[in-house]
N, C-alpha and C positions, 0 to 999 in steps of 0.2 A: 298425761300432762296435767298438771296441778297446781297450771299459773296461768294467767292469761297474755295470749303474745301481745308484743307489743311493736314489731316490725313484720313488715311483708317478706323478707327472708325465709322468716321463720316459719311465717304460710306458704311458702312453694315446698317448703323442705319439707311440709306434712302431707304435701300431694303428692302422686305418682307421675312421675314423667312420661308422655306418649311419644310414639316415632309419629304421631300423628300431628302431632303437637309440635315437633318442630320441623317437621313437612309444610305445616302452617305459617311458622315466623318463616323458614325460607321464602314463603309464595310471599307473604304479606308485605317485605322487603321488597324484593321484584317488584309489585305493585305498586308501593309508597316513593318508590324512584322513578317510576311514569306517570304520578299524578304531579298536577298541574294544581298551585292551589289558586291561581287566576279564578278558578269556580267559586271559591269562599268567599266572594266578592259578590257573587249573587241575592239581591235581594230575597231573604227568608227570618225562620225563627226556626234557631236548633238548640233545643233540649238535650244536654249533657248528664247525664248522674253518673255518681259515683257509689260505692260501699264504704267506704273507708280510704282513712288516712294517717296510715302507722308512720311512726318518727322517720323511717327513710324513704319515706314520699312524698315527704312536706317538700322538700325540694323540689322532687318532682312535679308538683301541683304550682309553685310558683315558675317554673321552666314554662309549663302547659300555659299556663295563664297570662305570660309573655310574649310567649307563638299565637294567640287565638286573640289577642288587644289587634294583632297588626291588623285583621282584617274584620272583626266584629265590634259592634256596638256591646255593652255586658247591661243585661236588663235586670230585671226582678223575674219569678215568676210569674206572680200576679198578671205586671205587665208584658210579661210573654206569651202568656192567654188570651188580653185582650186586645192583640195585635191580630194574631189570628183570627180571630173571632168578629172584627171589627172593618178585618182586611187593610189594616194600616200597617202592612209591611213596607218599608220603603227605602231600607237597605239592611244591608249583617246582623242580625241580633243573636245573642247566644245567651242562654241562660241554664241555671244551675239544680241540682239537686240533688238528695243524697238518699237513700235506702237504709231500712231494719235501724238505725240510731243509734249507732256505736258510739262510744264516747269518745274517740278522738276523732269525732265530727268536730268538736269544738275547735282542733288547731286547725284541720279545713276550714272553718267561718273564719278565724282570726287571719288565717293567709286571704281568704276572697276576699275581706274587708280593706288588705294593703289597696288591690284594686279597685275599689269601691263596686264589686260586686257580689250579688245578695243570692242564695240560693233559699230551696224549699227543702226542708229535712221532714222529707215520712218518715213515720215513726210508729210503732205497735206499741200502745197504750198498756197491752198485760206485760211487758217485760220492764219498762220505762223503771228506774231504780231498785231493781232487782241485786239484791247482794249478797244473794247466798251462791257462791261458787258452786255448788253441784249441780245447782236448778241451772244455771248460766250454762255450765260445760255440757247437762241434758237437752237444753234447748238449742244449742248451738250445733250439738254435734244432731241430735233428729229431725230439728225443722231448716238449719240452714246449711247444713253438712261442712260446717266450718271447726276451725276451736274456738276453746273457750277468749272471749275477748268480752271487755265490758262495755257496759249500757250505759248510755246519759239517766239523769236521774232528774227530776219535776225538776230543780231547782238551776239545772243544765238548761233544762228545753226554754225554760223561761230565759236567761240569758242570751238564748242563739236570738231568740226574739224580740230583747233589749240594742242588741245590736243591728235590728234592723232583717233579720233575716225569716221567714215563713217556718209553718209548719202545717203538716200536712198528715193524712190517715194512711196506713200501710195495712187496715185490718189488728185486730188486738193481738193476738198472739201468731200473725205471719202466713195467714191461711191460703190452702191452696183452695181457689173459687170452683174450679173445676172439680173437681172430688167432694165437694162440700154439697148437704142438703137446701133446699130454697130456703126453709126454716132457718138452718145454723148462717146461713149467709145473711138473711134479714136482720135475724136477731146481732150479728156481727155487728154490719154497717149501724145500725141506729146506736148500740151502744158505743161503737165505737166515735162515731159521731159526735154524740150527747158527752162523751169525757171530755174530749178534746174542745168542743167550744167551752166547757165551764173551766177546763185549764188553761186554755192559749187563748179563748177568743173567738173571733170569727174565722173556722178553719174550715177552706172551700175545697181544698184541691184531693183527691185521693188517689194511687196508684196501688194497681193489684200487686202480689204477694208474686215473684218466679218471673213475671212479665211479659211471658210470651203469649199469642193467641191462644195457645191450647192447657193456657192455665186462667180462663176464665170464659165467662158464658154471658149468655144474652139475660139468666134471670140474673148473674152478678151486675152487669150493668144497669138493669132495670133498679137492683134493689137499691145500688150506689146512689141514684140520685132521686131515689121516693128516701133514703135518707136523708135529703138536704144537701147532701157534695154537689159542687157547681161542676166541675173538672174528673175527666179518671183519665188517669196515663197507663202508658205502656212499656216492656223494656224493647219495643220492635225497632228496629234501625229505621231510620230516616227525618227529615225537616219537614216545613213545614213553609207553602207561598199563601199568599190572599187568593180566598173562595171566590165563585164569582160574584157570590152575595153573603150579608153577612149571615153567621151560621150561629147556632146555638150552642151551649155548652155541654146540653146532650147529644149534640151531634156529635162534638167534636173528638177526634182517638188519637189522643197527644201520644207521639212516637217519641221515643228517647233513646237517646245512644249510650249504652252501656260502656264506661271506661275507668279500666287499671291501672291507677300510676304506674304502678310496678313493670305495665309495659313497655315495648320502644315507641317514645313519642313520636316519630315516622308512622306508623301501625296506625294511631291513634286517628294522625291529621289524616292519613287514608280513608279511613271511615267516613270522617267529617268530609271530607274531598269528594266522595262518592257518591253522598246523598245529596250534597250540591249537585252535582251535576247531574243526576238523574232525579231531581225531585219532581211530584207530579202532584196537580191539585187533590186528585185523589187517596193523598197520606191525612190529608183529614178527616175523614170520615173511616167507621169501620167497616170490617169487612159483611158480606151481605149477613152470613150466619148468626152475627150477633144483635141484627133488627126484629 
């Protein structure tokens, strides 16, 4: 491929289809017809991100943002931090954010703006206006096993920011924390740190690279915030109640819900449906291994 896509189409067509995978949409269907979203109604904070938003899921993202007004408040991130953190939960809030800084994060910002709501775009600092197609299609296809799609560029990230919207650290070049030396991780966070306040400003928030627990460690989060990051997120499913006291920012292990336009928005509000109704004080805090 020797272009970059520019529709989600075009990314399923590059993946392999699993019998497992549509084992899945059948259960997830089944499921999404027995939740109840009366749960979304429960006082919390849920953290949504996305990757992207190709030309045929702009729609989709205005649908989504439709379904999720009925029953949430739409905050900032900032202040979705310090709702938790503060224990000033005291109904619906949902808020936004986006991963790796593709560049049609920008018609995402422009659709969250009809709503007047403001997301956090992590971003990795080594790719941020990257224009040579080979390095783009290399880095896309070994660090995020994607195709080639392009990057926002300084003069992008500065606008998401003009409009009101964050930005946030994702690690320079997209690292897996787990695999990585204490060194190459230290030296990451501080540098990555140190760009991004002298280009955006005061950037607090960071979220690891894959997002799962076992793509990160106890020295990644130590080094996160002897770098300065106030915040590190997660891609782990679930929300977020008020602690029973207020908690720190190093305590706290912002959980996010991973979602694909491209999916069936039923699927979606399951997710969101699920962790409402099972959420427990204890999605705040990490698990004991990484104390």
């Amino acid at each position: 491929m020797d272009r970059f896509i520019s529709n989600y189409e075009e990314l399923q067509r590059s993946k392999t289809k699993t019998f497992r995978g549509h084992l899945r949409n059948i259960a997830l269907t089944g499921l999404s017809l027995a939740a109840s979203e009366q749960y979304l109604n429960k006082p919390r904070v849920q953290f949504l991100y996305i990757h992207h938003v190709f030309k045929d899921e702009e729609r989709r993202l205005d649908v989504l943002l439709k379904r999720l007004s009925k029953h949430h408040q739409f905050i900032s991130y900032n202040d979705a931090v310090n709702k938790v953190l503060t224990g000033a939960i005291d109904k619906a809030y949902i808020t936004f954010s986006s991963d790796d800084g593709f560049r049609n994060n920008l018609h995402a910002a422009e659709i969250l703006n009809e709503y007047d709501a403001k997301a956090c775009f992590f971003i990795n600092p080594g790719i941020v206006g990257e224009a040579d197609f080979n390095k783009i299609k290399k880095y896309c296809k070994d660090i995020l096993e994607f195709p080639p799609v392009e990057f926002l560029n300084w003069d992008e990230v500065t606008q998401l920011q003009q409009w009101g919207h964050e930005i946030g650290s994702h690690t320079m070049m997209h690292m897996n924390i787990a695999k990585a030396t204490t060194e190459a991780i230290t030296d990451d966070m501080h540098e990555t740190y140190r760009i991004l306040n002298e280009r955006c400003g005061n950037v607090k928030h960071f979220a690891f690279p894959y997002g799962r627990f076992f793509h990160f460690s106890a020295v990644g989060r130590k080094a996160v915030f002897d770098a300065g990051f106030l915040t590190c997120a997660t891609a782990e499913r679930g929300c977020h109640i008020n602690p029973v006291a207020a908690i720190t920012g190093e305590e706290l292990c912002i959980r996010r819900d991973h979602t694909v336009l491209g999916w069936d928005i039923n699927h979606i509000m399951y997710f969101l449906i699920n962790n409402a109704k099972n959420v427990s004080i204890n999605n705040n805090f990490y698990p004991d291994s990484f104390k």
